[in-house]
N, C-alpha and C positions, 0 to 999 in steps of 0.2 A: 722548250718551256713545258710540249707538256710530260713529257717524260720525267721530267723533275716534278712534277706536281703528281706524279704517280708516286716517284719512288718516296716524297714525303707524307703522300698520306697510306703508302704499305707504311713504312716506319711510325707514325701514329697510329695505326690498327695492332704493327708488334709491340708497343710499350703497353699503349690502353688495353687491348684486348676490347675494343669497340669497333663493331659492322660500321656501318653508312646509316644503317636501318636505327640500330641504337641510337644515332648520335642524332638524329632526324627525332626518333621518340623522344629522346632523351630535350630537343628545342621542341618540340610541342609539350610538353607535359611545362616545362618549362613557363612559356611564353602563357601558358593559363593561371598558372598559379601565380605571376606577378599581375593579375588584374580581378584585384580583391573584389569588382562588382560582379565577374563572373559565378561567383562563388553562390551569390543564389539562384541561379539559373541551372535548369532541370540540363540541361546539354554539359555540364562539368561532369556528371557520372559516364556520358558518353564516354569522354578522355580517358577517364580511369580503366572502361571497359576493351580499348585499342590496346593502353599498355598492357592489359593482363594479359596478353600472347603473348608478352616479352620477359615479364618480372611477377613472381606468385604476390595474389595481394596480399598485406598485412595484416594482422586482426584488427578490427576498428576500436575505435574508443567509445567505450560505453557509460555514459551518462544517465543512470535512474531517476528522477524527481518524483519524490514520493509529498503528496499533499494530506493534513491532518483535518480532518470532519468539512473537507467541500461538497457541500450538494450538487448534486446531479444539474438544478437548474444555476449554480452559479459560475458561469462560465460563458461567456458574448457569445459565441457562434450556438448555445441553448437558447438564446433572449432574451438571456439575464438582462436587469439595468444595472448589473454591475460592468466596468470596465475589463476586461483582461487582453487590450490590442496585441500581446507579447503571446498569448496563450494561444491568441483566433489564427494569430499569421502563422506561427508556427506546424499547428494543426489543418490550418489550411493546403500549407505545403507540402503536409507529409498527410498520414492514412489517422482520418478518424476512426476510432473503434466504439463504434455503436454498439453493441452486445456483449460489452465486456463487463464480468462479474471480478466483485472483489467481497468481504467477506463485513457483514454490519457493526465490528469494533474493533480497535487497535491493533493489541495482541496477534491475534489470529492471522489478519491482513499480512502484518510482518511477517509470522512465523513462516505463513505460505508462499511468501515470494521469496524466505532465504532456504526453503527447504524444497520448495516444488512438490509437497508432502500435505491433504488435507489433515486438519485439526485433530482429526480422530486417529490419525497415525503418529501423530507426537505427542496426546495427551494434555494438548491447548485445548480441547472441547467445549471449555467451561469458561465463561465471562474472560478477564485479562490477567494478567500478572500483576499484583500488586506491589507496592514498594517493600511492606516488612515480608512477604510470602519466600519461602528458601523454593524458591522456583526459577524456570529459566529453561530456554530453548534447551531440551534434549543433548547434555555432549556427543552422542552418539550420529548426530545427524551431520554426515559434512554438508556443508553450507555452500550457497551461490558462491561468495568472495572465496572459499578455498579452492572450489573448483578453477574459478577464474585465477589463483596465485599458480595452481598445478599448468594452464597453459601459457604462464608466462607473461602474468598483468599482476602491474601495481597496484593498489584496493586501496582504497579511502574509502570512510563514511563521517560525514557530516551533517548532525542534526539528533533526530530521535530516535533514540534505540526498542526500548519498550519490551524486550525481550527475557530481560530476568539480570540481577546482578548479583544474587547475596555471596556470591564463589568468583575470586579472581579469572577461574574456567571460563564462565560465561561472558565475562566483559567481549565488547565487539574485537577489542587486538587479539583475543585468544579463537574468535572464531571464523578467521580469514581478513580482518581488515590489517594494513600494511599501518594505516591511523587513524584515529576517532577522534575526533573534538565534537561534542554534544551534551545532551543530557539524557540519563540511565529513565527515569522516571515517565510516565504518563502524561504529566505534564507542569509548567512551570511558568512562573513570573516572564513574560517577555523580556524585562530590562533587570531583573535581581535576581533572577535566576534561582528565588526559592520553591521550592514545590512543597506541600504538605499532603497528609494520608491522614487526617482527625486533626482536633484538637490536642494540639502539645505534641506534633508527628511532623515538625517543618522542620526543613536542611535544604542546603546549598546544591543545585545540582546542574553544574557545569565541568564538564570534564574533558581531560586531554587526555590522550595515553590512557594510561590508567592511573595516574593522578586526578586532580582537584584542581581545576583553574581557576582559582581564589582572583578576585581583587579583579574581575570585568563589567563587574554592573555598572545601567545605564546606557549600555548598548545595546539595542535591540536584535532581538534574536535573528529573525529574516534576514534584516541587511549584514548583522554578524558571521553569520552562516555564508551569507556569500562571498564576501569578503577573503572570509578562510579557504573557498571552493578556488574563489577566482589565484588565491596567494600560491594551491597547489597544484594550479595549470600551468601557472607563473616558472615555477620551480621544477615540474619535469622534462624529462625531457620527450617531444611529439614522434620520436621515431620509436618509443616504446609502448605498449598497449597501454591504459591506465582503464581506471573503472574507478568511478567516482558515484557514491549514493548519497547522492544529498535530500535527507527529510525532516525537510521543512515541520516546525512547530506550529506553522500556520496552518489553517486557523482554525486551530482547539482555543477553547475556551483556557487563559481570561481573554474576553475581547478589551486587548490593546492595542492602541494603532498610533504610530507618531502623526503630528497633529494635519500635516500638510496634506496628508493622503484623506482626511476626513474632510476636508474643506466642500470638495468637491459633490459628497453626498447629503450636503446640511440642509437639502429641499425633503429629505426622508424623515418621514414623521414616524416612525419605528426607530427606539436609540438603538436596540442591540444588531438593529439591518445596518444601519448606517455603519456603525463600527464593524462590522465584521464585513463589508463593503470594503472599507476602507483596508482592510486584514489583506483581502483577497488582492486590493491592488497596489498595496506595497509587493508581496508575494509576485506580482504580474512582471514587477520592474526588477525584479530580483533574477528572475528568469530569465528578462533581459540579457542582464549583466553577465551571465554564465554563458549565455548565447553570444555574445561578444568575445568574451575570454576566450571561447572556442575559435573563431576565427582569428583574432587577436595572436594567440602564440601558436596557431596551426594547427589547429586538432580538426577543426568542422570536417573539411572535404574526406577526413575517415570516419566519421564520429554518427553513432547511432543514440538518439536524444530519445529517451520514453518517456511519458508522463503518466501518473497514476495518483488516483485517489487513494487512500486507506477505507474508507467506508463512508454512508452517507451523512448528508447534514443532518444537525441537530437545529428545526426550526424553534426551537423556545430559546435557542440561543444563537438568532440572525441567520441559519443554513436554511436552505429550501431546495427539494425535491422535487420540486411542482415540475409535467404535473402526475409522478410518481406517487405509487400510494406507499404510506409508513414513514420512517426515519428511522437515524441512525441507532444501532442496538434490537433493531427486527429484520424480521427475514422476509418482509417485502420488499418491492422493485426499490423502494426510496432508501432501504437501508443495504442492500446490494448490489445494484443497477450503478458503476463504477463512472466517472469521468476518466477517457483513458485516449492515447494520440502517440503514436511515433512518429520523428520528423529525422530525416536520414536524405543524405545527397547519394546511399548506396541505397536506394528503394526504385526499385525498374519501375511499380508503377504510381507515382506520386499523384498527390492532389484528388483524393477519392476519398469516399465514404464503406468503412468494412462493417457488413451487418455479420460478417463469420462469428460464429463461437467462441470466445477468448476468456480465459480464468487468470486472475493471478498466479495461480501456480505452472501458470505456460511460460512465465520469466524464466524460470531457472533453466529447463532445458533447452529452450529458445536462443538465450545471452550465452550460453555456454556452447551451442553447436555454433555460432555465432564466432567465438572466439576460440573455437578447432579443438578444446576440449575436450576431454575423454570421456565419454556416458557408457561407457561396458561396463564400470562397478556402482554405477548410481542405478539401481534394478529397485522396485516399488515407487517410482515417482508416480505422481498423481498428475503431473504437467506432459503438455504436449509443445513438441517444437513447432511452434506456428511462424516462423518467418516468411516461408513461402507462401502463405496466405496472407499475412501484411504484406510484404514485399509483393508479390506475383499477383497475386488477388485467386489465388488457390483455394478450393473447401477447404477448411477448417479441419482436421482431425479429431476434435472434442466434438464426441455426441452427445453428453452429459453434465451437469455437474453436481456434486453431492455439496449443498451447503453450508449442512452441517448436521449432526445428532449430539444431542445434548441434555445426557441422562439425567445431570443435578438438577439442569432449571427445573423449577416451582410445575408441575405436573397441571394441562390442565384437567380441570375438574368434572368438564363430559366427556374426556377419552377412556378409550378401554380397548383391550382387546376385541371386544365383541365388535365394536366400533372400526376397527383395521382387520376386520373378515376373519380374523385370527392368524393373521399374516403379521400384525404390525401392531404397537399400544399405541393407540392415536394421542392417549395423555404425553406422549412424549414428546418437547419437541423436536424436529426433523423438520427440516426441508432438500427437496432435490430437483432437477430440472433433469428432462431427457426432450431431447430434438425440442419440439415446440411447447412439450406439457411441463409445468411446473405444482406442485405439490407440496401442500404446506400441513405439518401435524402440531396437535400443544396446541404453545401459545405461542403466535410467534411475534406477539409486540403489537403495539400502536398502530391500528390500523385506519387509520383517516386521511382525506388527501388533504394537503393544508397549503392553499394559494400562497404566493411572496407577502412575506408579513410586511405589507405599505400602513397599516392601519399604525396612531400611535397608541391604541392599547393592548397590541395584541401581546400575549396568546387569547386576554378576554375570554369571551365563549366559544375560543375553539378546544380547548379545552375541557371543557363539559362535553365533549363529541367522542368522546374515547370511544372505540369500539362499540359505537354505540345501538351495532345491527350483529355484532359476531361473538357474543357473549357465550352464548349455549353450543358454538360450534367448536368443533377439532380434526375437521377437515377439511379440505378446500384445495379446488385444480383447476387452474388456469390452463389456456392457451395463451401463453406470453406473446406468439408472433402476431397473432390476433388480435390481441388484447394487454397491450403492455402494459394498461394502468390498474390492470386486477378488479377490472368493475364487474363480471360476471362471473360467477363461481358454478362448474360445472362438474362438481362432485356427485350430483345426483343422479343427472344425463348417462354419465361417463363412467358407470361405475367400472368396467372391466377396464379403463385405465389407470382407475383410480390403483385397482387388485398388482396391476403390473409395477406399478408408481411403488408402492407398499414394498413390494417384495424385494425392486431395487434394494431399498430403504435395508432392508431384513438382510441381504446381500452382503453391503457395508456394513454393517453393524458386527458382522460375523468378524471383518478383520480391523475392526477397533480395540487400541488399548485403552488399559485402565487410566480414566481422568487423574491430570494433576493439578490440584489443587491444594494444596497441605495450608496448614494452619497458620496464620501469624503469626515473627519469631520476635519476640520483645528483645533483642540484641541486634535489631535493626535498628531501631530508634537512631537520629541520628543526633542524640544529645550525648550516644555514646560513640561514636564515630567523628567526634571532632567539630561536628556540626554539620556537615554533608551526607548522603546520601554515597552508600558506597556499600562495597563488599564487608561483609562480617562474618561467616563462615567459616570454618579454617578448611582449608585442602582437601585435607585429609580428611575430615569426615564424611561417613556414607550416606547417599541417601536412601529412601523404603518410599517407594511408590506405590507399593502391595496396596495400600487404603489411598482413597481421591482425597477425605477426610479424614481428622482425626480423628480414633475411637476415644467414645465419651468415657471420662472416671466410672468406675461404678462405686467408687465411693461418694455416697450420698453428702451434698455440697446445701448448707440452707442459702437460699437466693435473700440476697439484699434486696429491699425495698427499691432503689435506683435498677436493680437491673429488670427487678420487676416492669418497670415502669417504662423502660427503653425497649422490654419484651413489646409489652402491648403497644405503644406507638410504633415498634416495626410491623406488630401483626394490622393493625389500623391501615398506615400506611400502602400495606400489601392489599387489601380490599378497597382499597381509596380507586387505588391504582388500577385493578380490575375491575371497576364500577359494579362490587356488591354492595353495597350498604347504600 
């Protein structure tokens, strides 16, 4: 008997070409993956780590969630009273990222997580992309999704794009995604999916492919989006890489919310808290769902989950920062200071808090060494591969980071050279962070800390509080580690930091290109485009970068009385706003 039990398992090792040892690995790896409760438990990465002596691991699947205008304080494990149980346990299980910057409006955010490249290297420097502007992420920059198609992953993006459309070029299919269902625009109707740019500038902006997905209003964008996410986990297949970015519309303004999810917060005497409450925890149960799909059709136990904010809340429209100082659209903590978490069954050391250094532009080269990648021809990235420091709990390799310089904005009005040592125009503004100091020139926004709007009149009189101490300044240097809420300003103390701070500043500046921002094209309109929101360019035509703006006629033009009058309510407006008058 036992000779025969020999000679039939030689004869099974000659057909399979399987040891004793494989077929042993091969009933453990086994025998885990049929007990779907193992699957949140920290000990399943163990398994994976046994078999990696036998079989090279596979690249994982990469899952982005990119979130639209969340404040910093809106998130449960912050103290928000908002709900997000989907968001807390998530984050609880993988590595909070305490320290992680992203960039204070849309555009920019994006541009730097699909190029790994700050603002001032693609010529985003300047506010966002507008709908009619003939603009749009750089063709010259290969992007995260193509990096990720060159090692052998599928690419979807679902949600917000925001990076430029007027050129069939720039649509997301033509810049690494395998398929896009979203909207091109800044932003849009939740359920009707119009978006407008002015008066008489509205069109339809839901798009597949690069078509027009006419005829789905009434579906709410959040749970629509996931739906579509969860249809394309559905459909692939788990032994292939996939990369999936899904960004979420939530919650940019309008605040819409289906009604069940507001129930809950009808004790909040603020309407725009409650609804954008309500935004945040439809968005929570969404996440869910994705976080199911992954289990669901087998992806989790390979699958690397990120979450990131695009920039800070907007509290005059239900975000809060608390208790960060500024909001979204400034270069304080509140409009940069990011909500950010990876949650991975391949992270060695789960369930911790990373106060390491972390920028959005560490995605790209991150996800990409991530997924074995090539980085020998991506040479000028501004990101750093930080896995080993989520993952391991490693120093950080970002000693820095450069904010932003941003030569259009409105100059402010006490900088000067004489003011930046002659090193730096403090009228301009800049901001940058090195090791602990942060450094702020210009204007960099809204500077007030402004508690959870519970009140139900607010904004009220927090609004009269504008800057109501930092009017005459144009500079200003924190100790972030010290002082994360920006209440002490140590530019006077510190001047030989301030000197070093500047010159970074002067550093970058040297290898900045020229801003893009060109003019409004009146063949955007989408009353010429069928009624949507789409490409109008043709191909073939060149663009000229040479000017950020366009040069004015010099043929003398008499101003109409209306535009007179639009002049001076913008000029109004603009000293409203900087509390001269």
């Amino acid at each position: 008997m036992l000779f025969k039990f020999i000679l039939c398992a030689m004869a099974v090792y000659a057909l399979t070409g399987f040891s004793l040892v494989s077929l042993i690995s091969f009933g453990y790896v086994s025998w885990d993956w049929v007990k779907p409760s193992l699957m949140d438990n920290e000990p399943a990465a163990d398994y994976t780590d046994k078999a990696s002596d036998f079989t090279p691991k596979p690249p994982p699947h990469i899952i982005f969630i990119l979130t639209d205008d969340q404040g910093f304080h809106d998130i449960g494990y912050h103290g928000s009273e908002i709900q997000t149980p989907t968001l807390d346990k998530l984050a609880a299980e993988g590595v909070k990222l305490e320290n992680y910057y992203i960039q204070p409006i849309c555009t920019p955010s994006r541009s730097q997580l699909i190029t790994g490249r700050y603002q001032i290297h693609t010529g985003l420097q300047h506010s966002i992309i507008r709908p009619r502007q003939p603009n749009c992420l750089p063709l010259n920059q290969v992007t995260l999704p193509q990096k990720l198609q060159e090692a052998g992953y599928s690419t979807h993006m679902v949600g917000k794009w925001h990076l430029g459309f007027y050129k069939k070029e720039c649509l997301p299919t033509r810049r690494g995604f395998d398929s896009f269902f979203g909207s091109l625009t800044g932003s849009v109707d939740y359920y009707t999916y119009d978006s407008c740019d002015g008066p008489g500038q509205c069109g339809y902006d839901l798009h597949e492919g690069e078509g027009v997905a006419w005829g789905q209003s009434g579906k709410y964008s959040t749970q629509f989006y996931t739906q579509r996410v969860n249809k394309i986990l559905a459909t692939h297949d788990p032994s292939q890489p996939i990369f999936v970015y899904l960004s979420f519309q939530a919650v940019h303004t309008p605040l819409q919310s289906p009604k069940e999810y507001i129930y809950k917060y009808r004790g909040m005497g603020n309407v725009a808290r409650r609804k954008y409450a309500a935004m945040v925890s439809c968005m929570d149960e969404a996440v869910k769902n994705v976080t199911y799909a992954l289990r669901k059709y087998g992806y989790y136990k390979n699958s690397v989950i990120v979450f990131s904010t695009d920039n800070g809340g907007q509290p005059f429209s239900g975000g809060s920062n608390w208790p960060l100082r500024g909001r979204k659209g400034t270069y304080w903590e509140g409009g940069i200071r990011g909500l950010g978490f990876v949650h991975s069954p391949l992270i060695k050391r789960k369930r911790r808090v990373s106060r390491a250094l972390v920028h959005i532009t560490d995605w790209y080269p991150t996800l990409v060494g991530l997924a074995g990648g090539n980085m020998s021809e991506s040479e000028g990235l501004d990101g750093y591969n930080v896995w080993p420091t989520i993952s391991e709990g490693k120093e950080s390799p970002r000693k820095e980071i450069l904010h932003n310089i941003d030569p259009l904005y409105n100059h402010a009005k006490y900088g000067s050279w004489e003011e930046g040592h002659w090193i730096w125009n403090t009228a301009v503004q800049a901001s940058i962070r090195v090791g602990d100091w942060k450094l702020l020139t210009g204007d960099p926004g809204y500077s007030d800390w402004i508690p959870p709007q519970t009140q139900a009149n607010f904004p009220g009189s927090w609004w009269n509080l504008e800057r109501r101490t930092d009017i005459q300044k144009s500079v200003w240097l924190f100790n972030i580690t010290g002082d994360p809420y920006e209440r002490y300003d140590l530019s006077e103390q510190k001047r030989e930091v301030v000197k070093e701070l500047l010159a970074r500043l002067a550093h970058y500046n040297h290898t900045a290109i020229p801003v893009r921002y060109p003019a409004e094209d009146p063949r955007a309109s989408p009353e010429l485009n069928g009624g949507a929101w789409g490409p109008w360019a043709g191909e073939e035509e060149e663009d000229n970068w040479d000017e950020a703006l366009p040069k004015k006629s010099k043929t003398k033009k008499k101003k109409c009385k209306l535009c007179k009058l639009r002049s001076f309510f913008r000029k109004l407006n603009t000293r409203i706003m900087s509390n001269r008058i």
